[in-house]
N, C-alpha and C positions, 0 to 999 in steps of 0.2 A: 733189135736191141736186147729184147729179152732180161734188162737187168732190174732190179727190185726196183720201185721209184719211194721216191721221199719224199713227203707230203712236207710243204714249206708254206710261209706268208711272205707276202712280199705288197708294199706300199706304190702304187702307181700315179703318176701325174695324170690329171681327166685326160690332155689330147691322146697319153700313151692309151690308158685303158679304151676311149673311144676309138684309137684305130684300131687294136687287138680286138674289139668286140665287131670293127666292121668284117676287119678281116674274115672271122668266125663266120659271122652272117652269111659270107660272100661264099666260104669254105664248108662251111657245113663242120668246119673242127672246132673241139672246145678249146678255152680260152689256154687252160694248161698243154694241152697237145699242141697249138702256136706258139706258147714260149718254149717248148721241149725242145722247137722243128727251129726254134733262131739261133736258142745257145747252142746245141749240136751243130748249127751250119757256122757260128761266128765261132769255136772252139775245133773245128775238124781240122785246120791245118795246124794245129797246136801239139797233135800227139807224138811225142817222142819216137823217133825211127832208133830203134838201139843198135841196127845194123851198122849204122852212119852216123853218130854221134859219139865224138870224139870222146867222152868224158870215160863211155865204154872201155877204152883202151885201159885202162889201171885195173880194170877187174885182170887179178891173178898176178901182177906186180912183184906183191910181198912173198917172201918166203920163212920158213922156219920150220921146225923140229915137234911144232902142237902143242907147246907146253904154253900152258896159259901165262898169260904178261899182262893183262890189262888191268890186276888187283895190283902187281908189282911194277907197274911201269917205268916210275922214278929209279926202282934199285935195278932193273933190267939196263936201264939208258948211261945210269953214274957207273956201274958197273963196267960196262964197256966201252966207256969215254965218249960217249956219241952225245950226253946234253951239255950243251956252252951255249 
């Protein structure tokens, strides 16, 4: 993984911390390296594929000429009869 970690707090119910601690016991891992090794396993089919995800497809959609419109939007839009 290689990525910075970020030291957090977090509140556990006794059964939760009593299994995580047997876990540990049983594993020889500490108690953070178990929770690291759950959320990465309950989170890994969650990462976006951008190859396959439709939403991708509007990238490059728009076009224009570069001239900036997002201070001028309103007079860009009245302008060319495009807001009603």
């Amino acid at each position: 993984m290689g990525d910075t970690k970020r030291r957090t707090q977090i509140s556990l119910e006794t059964w939760q911390y009593e299994a995580l601690m047997e876990i540990s016991r049983k594993t020889g891992k500490s108690l953070a390296g178990i929770m690291r090794d759950l959320i990465a396993e309950k989170f890994a089919g969650d990462k976006i594929d951008k190859q396959n995800d439709s939403i991708m497809d509007i990238i490059g959609m728009g076009s224009g000429d570069g001239a900036p419109v997002a201070r001028n939007h309103d007079g860009i839009l009245y302008e060319q009869g495009l807001s009603k």
